[in-house]
C-alpha positions as CSV (number, residue, x, y, z in Angstrom):
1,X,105.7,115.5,-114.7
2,X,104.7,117.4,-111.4
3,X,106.8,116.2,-108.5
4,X,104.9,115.8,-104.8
5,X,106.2,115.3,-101.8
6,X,103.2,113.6,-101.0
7,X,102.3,115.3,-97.4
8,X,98.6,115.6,-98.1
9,X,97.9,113.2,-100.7
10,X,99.8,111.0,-103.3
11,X,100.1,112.2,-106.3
12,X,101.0,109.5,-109.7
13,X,101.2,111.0,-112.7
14,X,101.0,108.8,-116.0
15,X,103.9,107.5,-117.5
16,X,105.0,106.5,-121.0
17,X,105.4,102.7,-120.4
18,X,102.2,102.7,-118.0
19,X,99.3,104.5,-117.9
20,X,98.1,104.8,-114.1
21,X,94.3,105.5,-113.8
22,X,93.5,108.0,-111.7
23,X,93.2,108.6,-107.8
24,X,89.2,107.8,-106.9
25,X,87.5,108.8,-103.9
26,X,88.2,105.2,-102.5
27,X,92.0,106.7,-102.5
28,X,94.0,105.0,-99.5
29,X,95.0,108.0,-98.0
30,X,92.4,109.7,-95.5
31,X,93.9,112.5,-94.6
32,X,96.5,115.0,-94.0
33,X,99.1,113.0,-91.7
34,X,96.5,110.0,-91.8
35,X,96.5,106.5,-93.7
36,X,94.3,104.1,-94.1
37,X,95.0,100.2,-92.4
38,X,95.2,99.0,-95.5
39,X,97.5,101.5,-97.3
40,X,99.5,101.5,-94.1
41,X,100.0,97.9,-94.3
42,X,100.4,98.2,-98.1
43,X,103.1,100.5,-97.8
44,X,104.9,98.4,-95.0
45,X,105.0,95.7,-97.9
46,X,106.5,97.9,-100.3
47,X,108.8,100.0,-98.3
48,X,112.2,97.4,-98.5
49,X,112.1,97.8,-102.4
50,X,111.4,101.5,-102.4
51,X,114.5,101.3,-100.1
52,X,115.9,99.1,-102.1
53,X,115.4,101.3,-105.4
54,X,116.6,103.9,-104.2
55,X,119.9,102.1,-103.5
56,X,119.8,100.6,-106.5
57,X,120.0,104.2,-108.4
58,X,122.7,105.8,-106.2
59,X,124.8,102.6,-107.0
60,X,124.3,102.4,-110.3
61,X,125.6,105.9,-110.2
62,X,128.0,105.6,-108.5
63,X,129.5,102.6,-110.9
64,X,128.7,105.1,-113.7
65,X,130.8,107.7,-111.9
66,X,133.8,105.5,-110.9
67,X,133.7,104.0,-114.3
68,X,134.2,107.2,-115.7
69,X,136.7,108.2,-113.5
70,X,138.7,105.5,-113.7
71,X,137.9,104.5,-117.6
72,X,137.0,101.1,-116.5
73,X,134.7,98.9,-114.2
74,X,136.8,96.6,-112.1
75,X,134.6,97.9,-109.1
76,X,131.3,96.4,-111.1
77,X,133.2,92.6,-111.3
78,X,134.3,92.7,-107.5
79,X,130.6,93.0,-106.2
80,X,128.9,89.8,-104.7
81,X,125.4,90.7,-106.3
82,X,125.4,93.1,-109.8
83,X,122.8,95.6,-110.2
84,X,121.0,93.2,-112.6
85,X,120.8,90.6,-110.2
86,X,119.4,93.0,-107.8
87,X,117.3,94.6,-109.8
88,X,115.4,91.4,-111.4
89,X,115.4,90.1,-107.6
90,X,113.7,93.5,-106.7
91,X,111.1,93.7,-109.6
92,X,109.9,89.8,-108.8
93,X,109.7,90.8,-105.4
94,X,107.4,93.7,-106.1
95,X,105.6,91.3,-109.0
96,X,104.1,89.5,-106.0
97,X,102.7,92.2,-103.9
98,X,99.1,92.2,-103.6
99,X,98.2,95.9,-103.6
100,X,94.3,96.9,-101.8
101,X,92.1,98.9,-104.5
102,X,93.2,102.1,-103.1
103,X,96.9,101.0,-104.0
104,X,96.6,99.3,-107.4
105,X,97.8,102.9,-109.2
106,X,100.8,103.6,-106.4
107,X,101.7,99.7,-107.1
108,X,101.5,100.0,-110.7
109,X,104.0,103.2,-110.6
110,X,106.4,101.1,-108.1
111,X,106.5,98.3,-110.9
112,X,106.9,100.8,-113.7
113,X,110.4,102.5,-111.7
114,X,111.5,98.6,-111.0
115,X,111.1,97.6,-114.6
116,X,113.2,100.8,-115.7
117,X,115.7,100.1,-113.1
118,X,116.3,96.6,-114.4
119,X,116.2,97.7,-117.6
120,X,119.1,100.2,-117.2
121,X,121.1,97.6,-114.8
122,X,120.6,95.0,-118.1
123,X,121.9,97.5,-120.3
124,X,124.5,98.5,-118.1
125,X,125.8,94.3,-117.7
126,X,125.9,94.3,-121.2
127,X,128.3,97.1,-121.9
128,X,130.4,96.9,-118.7
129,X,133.7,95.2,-120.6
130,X,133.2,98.0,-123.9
131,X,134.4,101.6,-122.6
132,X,133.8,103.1,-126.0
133,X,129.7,101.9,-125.3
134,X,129.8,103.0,-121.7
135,X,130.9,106.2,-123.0
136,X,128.1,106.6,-125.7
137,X,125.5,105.8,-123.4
138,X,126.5,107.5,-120.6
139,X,124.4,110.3,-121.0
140,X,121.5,108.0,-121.7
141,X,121.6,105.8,-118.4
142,X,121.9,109.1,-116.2
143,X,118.5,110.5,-117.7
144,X,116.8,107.3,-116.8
145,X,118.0,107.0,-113.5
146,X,116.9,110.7,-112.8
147,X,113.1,109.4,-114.3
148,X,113.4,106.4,-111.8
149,X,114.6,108.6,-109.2
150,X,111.5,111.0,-110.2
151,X,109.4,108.1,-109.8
152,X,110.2,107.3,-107.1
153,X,110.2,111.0,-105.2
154,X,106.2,111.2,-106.9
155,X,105.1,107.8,-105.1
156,X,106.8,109.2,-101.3
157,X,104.3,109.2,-98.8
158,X,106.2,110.4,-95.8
159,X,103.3,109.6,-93.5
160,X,104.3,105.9,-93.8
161,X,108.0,106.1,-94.4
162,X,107.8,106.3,-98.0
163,X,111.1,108.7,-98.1
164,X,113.5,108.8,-100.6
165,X,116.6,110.2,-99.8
166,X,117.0,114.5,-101.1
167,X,120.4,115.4,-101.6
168,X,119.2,118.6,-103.8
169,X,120.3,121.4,-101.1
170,X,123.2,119.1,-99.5
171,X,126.6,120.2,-100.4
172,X,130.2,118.2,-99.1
173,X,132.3,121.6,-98.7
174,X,130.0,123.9,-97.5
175,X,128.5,124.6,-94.1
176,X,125.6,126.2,-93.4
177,X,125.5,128.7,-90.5
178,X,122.9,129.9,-88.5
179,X,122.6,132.4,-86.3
180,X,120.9,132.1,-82.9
C-alpha cells in the first residue's frame, strides 16, 4: 500500500474489503494547493468523522494499552459513549454523505476505514469482561487499527484540512535542539 501525504493529488489505493476505481481526469482536485468547490465542500462534510476516526483509533488504543497495563478494563465501563457506540454513530453518519463524482472513490475509502473501525470497537465490546481473549487478540486489533490509521493518512488532503495527526518523529523525553 503506498502512503501519500496528499500535497499534490490524492492518492486511494484499493483495498481488500473495497475495491476503489481509479482517479479519472474529472478528479476533484485541480491543482497543487487548489480544490475544486465541490471537493472543498465535500471535504467540509467529511472532515468531523475523519476527525472523529482518528480519535476513535488513538482511544481504542489507548483502552488496549491501559487494559494491558492494568490487566483489566474498568476505564472501558466508566465512559459515557463506548467505542462501538461511537463508531456505529460515525459510520451512519458517513452512510449519508452525498459524495460529488470526483469524490465517490475518497468517500468509498472513508466508509471502508469506518466499517473497520466499528468492526474492531464490536470485537473489542465483546471481549472487554474476558482478559484471556483481550490477550489473544491483542496483536490482532493493533494491526487493524494501524490499516485504519493507514487509511486514513492515504485519504489526507491537507489543502482542505484533511490532517491526521503524525506522531512518527515525536518523542515524550527527548528534545530536539537546534542551533541558530
Amino acid at each position: 500500500m503506498k502512503l501519500s501525504f496528499a500535497a499534490d493529488k490524492p492518492h486511494f489505493p484499493a483495498q481488500a474489503n473495497a475495491p476503489l476505481a481509479p482517479m479519472a481526469s474529472q478528479t476533484a482536485p485541480i491543482g497543487i494547493n487548489e480544490r475544486s468547490d465541490n471537493w472543498v465542500y465535500y471535504a467540509s462534510r467529511v472532515r468531523p468523522h475523519y476527525e472523529r476516526m482518528n480519535r476513535l483509533i488513538g482511544q481504542i488504543g489507548g483502552l488496549l494499552i491501559l487494559g494491558q497495563a492494568k490487566g483489566c478494563f474498568d476505564t472501558y465501563f466508566e465512559m459515557s459513549r463506548t467505542p462501538k457506540e461511537q463508531t456505529a454513530a460515525c459510520l451512519d453518519d458517513l452512510n449519508s454523505v452525498i459524495a460529488p463524482a470526483g469524490a465517490i472513490p475518497h468517500l468509498t475509502h472513508m466508509q471502508t476505514a469506518a466499517r473497520q473501525l466499528n468492526q474492531i470497537a464490536q470485537d473489542l465490546h465483546g471481549a472487554v469482561s474476558d482478559p484471556r481473549e483481550l490477550t489473544a487478540k491483542l496483536a490482532q486489533w493493533l494491526a487493524a487499527l494501524k490499516s485504519v490509521s493507514a487509511m486514513l493518512h492515504c485519504a489526507a488532503d491537507p489543502v482542505v484540512s484533511l490532517q491526521p495527526v503524525a506522531f512518527e518523529d515525536a518523542c515524550a523525553c527527548c528534545v530536539i535542539k537546534t542551533t541558530p
